[in-house]
NUDREN-499108 format. One record per residue (C-alpha): residue in one letter; x, y, z. Coordinates in steps of 0.2 Angstrom, whole numbers, plus 5000, padded with zeros to 4 digits. Last residue first. Example, Ala and Ser with C-alpha at 12.3 -4.5 7.8 and 13.67 -1.06 7.14 Angstrom:
<recs>
S506849955036 A506249785039 
</recs>
This chain:
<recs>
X492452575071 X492852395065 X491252285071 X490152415062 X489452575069 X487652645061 X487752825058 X487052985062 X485752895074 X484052965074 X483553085089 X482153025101 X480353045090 X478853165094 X479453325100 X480653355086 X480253255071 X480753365058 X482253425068 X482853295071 X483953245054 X484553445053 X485153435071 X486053285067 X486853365053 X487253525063 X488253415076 X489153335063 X489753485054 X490153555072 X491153405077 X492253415061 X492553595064 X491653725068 X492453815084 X490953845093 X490453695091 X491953585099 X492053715114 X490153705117 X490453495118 X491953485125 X493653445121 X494353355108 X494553335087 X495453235072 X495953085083 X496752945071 X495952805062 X495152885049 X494553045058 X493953015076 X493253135087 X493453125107 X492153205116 X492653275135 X491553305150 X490053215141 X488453295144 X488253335126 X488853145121 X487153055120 X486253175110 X487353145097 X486752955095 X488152845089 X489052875103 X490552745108 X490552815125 X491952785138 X491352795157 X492652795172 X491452755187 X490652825201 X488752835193 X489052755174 X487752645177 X486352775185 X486652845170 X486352715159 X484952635166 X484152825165 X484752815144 X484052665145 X482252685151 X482252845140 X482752725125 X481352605129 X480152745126 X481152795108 X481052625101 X482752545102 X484352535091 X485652665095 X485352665113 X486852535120 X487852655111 X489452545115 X489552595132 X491452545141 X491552555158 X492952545168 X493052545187 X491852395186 X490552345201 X490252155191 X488352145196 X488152335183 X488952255170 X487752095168 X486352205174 X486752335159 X486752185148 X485152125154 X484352285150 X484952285131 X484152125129 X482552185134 X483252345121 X483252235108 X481852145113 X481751975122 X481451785116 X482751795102 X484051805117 X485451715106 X484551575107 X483151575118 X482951725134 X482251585146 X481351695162 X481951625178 X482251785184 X480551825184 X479451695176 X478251785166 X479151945165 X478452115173 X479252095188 X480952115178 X480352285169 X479752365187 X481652305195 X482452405180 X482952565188 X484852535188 X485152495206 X483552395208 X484252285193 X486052255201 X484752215217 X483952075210 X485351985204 X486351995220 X484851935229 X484751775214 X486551755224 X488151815212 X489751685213 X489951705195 X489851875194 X489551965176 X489251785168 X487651795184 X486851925172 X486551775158 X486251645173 X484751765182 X483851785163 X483851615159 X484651525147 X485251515129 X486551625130 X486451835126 X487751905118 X487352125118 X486852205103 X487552405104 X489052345114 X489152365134 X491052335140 X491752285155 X493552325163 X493452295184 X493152115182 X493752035166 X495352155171 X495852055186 X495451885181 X496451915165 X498151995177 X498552135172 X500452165161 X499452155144 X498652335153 X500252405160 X499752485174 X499652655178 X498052675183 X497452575165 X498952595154 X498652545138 X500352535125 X500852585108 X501152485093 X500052345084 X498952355098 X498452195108 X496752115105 X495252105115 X496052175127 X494652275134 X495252445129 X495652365111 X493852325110 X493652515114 X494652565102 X494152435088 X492452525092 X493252705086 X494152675073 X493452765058 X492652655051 X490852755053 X490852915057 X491552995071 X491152995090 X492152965105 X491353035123 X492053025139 X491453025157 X492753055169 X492952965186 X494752925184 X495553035173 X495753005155 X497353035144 X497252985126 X498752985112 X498252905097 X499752885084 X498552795070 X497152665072 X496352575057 X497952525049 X497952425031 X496852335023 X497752175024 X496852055030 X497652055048 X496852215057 X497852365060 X498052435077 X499152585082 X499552675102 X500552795101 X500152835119 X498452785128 X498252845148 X496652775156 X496052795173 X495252695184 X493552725194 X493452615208 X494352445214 X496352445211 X496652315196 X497952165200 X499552125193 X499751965183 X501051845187 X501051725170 X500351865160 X499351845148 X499951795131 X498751865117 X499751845100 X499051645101 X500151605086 X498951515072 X499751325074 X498151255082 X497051305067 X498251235055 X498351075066 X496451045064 X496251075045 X497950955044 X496950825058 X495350835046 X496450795030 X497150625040 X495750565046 X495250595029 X496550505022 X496550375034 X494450325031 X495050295014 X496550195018 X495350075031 X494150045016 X495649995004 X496349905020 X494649805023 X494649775007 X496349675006 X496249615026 X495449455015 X496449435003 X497749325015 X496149245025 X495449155011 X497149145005 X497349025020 X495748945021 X496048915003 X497948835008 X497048745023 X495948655013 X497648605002 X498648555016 X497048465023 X496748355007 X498648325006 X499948414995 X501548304989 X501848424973 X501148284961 X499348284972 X499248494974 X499648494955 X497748494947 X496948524964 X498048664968 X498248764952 X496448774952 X495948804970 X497648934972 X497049014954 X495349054961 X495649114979 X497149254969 X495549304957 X494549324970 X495749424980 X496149524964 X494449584960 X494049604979 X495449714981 X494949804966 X493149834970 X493749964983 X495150064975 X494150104958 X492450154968 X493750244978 X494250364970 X492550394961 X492050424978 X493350544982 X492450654965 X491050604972 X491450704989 X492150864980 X490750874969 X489450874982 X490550984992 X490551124978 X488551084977 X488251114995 X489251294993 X488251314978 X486551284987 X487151385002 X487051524989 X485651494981 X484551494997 X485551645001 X485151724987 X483151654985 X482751695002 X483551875001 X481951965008 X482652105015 X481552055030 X481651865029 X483451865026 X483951985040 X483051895053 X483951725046 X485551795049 X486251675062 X485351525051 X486351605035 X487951635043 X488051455053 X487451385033 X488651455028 X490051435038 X489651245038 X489751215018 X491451325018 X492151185031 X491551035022 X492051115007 X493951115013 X493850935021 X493250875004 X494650964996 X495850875005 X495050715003 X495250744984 X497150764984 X497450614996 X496350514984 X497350604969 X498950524977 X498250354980 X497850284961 X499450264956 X499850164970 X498350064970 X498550024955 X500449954957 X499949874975 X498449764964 X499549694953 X500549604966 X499149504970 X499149344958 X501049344958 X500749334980 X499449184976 X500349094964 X501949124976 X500949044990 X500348904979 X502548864974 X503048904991 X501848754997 X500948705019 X502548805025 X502248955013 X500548955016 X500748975035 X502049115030 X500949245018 X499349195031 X500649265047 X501149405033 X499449455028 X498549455045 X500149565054 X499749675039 X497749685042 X498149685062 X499249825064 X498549975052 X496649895057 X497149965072 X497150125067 X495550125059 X494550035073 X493850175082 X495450305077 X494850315060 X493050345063 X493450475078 X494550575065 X493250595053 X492150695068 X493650795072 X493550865055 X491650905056 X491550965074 X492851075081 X493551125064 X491851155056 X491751265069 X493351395063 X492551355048 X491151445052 X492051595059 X492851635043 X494551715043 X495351895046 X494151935059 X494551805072 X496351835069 X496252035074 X494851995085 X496251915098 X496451715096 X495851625114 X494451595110 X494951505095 X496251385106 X494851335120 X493951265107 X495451175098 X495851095114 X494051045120 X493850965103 X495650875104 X495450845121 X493750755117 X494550655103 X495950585116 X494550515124 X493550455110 X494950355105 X495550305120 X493750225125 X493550165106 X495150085105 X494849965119 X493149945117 X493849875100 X495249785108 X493949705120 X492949645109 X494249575097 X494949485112 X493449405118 X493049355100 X494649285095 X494549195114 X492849105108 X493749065093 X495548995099 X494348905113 X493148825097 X494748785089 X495548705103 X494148585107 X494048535090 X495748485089 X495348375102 X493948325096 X494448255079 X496148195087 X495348075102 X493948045089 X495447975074 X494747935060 X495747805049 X497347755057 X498247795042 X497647975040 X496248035031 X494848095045 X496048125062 X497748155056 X497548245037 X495748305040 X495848355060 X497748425056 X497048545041 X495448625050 X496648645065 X498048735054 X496548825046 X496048895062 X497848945068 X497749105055 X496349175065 X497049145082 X498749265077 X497449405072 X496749415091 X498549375096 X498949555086 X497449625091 X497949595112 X499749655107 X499149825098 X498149865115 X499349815128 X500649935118 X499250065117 X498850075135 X498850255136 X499650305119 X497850355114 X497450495129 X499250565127 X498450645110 X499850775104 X501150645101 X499750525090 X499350665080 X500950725078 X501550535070 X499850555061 X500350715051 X502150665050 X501450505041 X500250605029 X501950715025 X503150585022 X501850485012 X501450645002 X503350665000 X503750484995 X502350434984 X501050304991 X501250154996 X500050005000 
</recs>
């Protein structure tokens, strides 16, 4: 079964690391490989029963023999009964390490994605990030459920059949090997697209997973733009790529397969033919030549079995690349290994040279900032959008290091605090808050762990909300569903500010927690909100102008770098970039003033 020398050095190496990194499948692997190997060792003794109790105890010259029929009976129904017990267990066996090591692969690769900062996370697809985690690792648990073995027993089988029937007549053994050998030379030519192809599959399989995650996760905005057809058409074509790469594998393997039976049959056939016309000349008995079929019964049979067991390889083998790759993207968020801890209270922020740019290649979106905040202060960052100014405040939360500069959160380095620490006293509010699948209580709970249904209860007395919680069917115990599709957006908004709120941070970062609510709900926020912010350091991502005029200092951004700052009257009186967008959201409310809450001048994105 080879293959050509650099993709069988490279499928080897990528095996050779996958059994290194999985300590789970060396546990008790030696005592594994020995219990198939004597499993596969009993199999070939049967024949040399079958032949001893028709040459000695049927056709020999005593006549038959009971004391030699049952005997060797006897020990072929043992060799059975323990080639069942052992084959059991081995399989159980492989299974049990198997599936454990595959749950430290998952729980490995998991733990390795969320631990990517946002500038890795956004320069690839998501989905396949998850079709890492479950489809490839899912190929992997078919190889190493029997796969693997097969690798030990289906060669140990050929060779203890090649030698049996090389005691019992060199000259059927080598019509049996000539009658074979074919079969390694097409199968060798044929083994290198199969790698190729089962590559491709893993690559479709992945692409097929992100979208469908993208269209299920963006189902609301399908239906209301109505883009059934294009996305319906889209996950078609993605469905329709795999569909291709997986018969294009199958017409790999639709070759391989049959062949092995081809040849095996042909190899069964020229033994019984050969053998019964010269078996006699050659000095071969009835049971020497029973036990030659038996024998190349058993030598073609592991030929299949291996043609099968080589397909399920080169997928294991595509899914464990797809896997490594993932686990080879440098983690470029170390924390610390002695982290310093945060002081309780408002913190302040102090920002030099600090520079991000994302990893696809379109270039810087922070230049040269330079920010100092005091503790306690209320700031404002507005702009339009792309311009930088949620990457800043993800930034501020660590969710990815700058590409120069540094954070210094009271005076402390911010890579240099301890995660604990800042998950604590550094929180941040987006427009859309995550909500998990679970009740309101354990959503706000994320915020403080060790928080009593009390503790609950009062982070929303503090921020006004108490009347909004009674008012739920189940209180606390309210399911929020997937995502938080149960609630509102501004519902959704509420349990955010709790989350937040439970946690007592000295930094808090509001992503325009307003910007997308009805104008009632957005007075209940705007209240949350202050109340929130009461006693703390307060950055504002504003999207709503009307947001920022209380600030004590507004920060404009300009493509990436800081174009304004000061305060509000300062800002508008002197005319510039602030000014221009203060007068356009002046000009968007007036038509609805008194009626509406003031519409948004822009709608943020992920990157600013």
């Amino acid at each position: 079964m080879s293959i050509g020398s650099e993709n069988r050095s490279g499928a080897l190496s990528v095996l050779r690391r996958g059994v290194r990194e999985s300590p789970e499948l060396r546990a008790g692997l030696k005592y594994t490989v020995a219990l198939g190997l004597a499993m596969t060792a009993g199999r070939v003794v049967i024949p040399v029963l079958v032949q001893q109790v028709l040459d000695r105890g049927l056709t020999g010259r005593g006549g038959f023999r009971p004391a030699t029929v049952y005997t060797m009976s006897i020990i072929a129904v043992a060799v059975i009964v323990f080639v069942y017990f052992a084959a059991r267990i081995t399989f159980l066996r492989m299974v049990k390490a198997g599936e454990a090591s595959l749950v430290a692969l998952r729980v490995r690769a998991f733990d390795h994605i969320h631990a990517l900062s946002m500038a890795e996370l956004t320069s690839g697809r998501r989905g396949a990030f998850v079709s890492r985690v479950t489809a490839d690792v899912d190929v992997i648990s078919q190889f190493m459920e029997w796969g693997a073995l097969t690798w030990f027993t289906a060669p140990a089988l050929l060779a203890g059949a090649t030698v049996a029937m090389l005691f019992y007549s060199w000259k059927l053994a080598l019509v049996a090997l000539v009658t074979v050998a074919p079969l390694v030379l097409v199968l060798r030519a044929l083994q290198r697209g199969l790698i190729a192809s089962y590559d491709r599959v893993r690559v479709r399989v992945g692409d097929t997973l992100a979208a469908v995650s993208e269209s299920v996760m963006g189902a609301d905005v399908v239906r209301a733009y109505g883009l059934e057809e294009r996305t319906t058409r889209g996950i078609k074509d993605s469905i329709q790529r795999r569909y291709k790469a997986e018969m294009n594998a199958a017409r790999y393997m639709s070759t391989i397969f049959p062949m092995a039976d081809l040849f095996g049959a042909a190899a069964m056939a020229a033994v019984v033919a050969i053998g019964a016309l010269f078996g006699p000349r050659w000095g071969l008995s009835l049971g020497q030549l029973v036990a030659m079929v038996f024998l190349v019964s058993l030598f073609v049979q592991p030929l299949p079995e291996l043609s099968e067991t080589f397909d399920i390889t080169q997928n294991a083998i595509a899914g464990y690349r797809r896997i490594f790759e993932l686990l080879d993207i440098p983690i470029d968020l170390a924390e610390p290994a002695h982290g310093r801890s945060l002081p309780s209270g408002p913190l302040s922020v102090h920002v030099e040279d600090l520079s991000f740019a994302y990893r696809d290649g379109t270039g810087p979106v922070l230049h040269d900032l330079n920010i100092d905040i005091p503790a306690g202060a209320h700031i404002a960052v507005v702009g339009e959008t792309g311009h930088g100014k949620t990457t800043f405040a993800k930034l501020l939360c660590r969710l990815a290091d700058p590409t120069a500069g540094i954070i210094m959160l009271d005076g402390i380095d911010l890579r240099d605090v301890a995660p604990g620490s800042r998950h604590m006293t550094v929180r941040m509010v987006p427009q859309d808050e995550f909500l998990f699948d679970a009740t309101i209580g354990e959503n706000v709970r994320l915020g403080r762990p060790d928080a009593t249904d009390e503790d609950v209860r009062r982070a929303f007395e503090a921020l006004g909300l108490e009347p909004w919680l009674h008012r739920l069917p189940k209180d606390l115990d309210t399911r929020v569903g997937e995502r938080g599709a149960a609630l509102s957006v501004g519902e959704r908004q509420f349990v955010a500010l709790a989350r937040a709120q439970i946690g007592d941070p000295g930094l808090l970062i509001l992503d325009e927690a307003t910007s997308a609510v009805d104008p009632e709900t957005e007075q209940t926020l705007v209240s949350a909100l202050a109340r929130l912010s009461e006693g703390r350091t307060t950055i504002t991502i504003a999207h709503r102008m009307s947001s920022v005029e209380s600030a004590d200092q507004i920060i404009v951004f300009r493509d990436g770098r800081i174009a304004e700052r000061g305060p509000h009257a300062e800002l508008v009186a002197a005319g510039g970039l602030y000014a221009s967008l203060y007068r356009t959201w002046l000009g968007e409310r007036s038509p609805r003033e008194g009626t509406t809450a003031p519409q948004p001048i822009e709608v943020g994105d992920f990157r600013g």
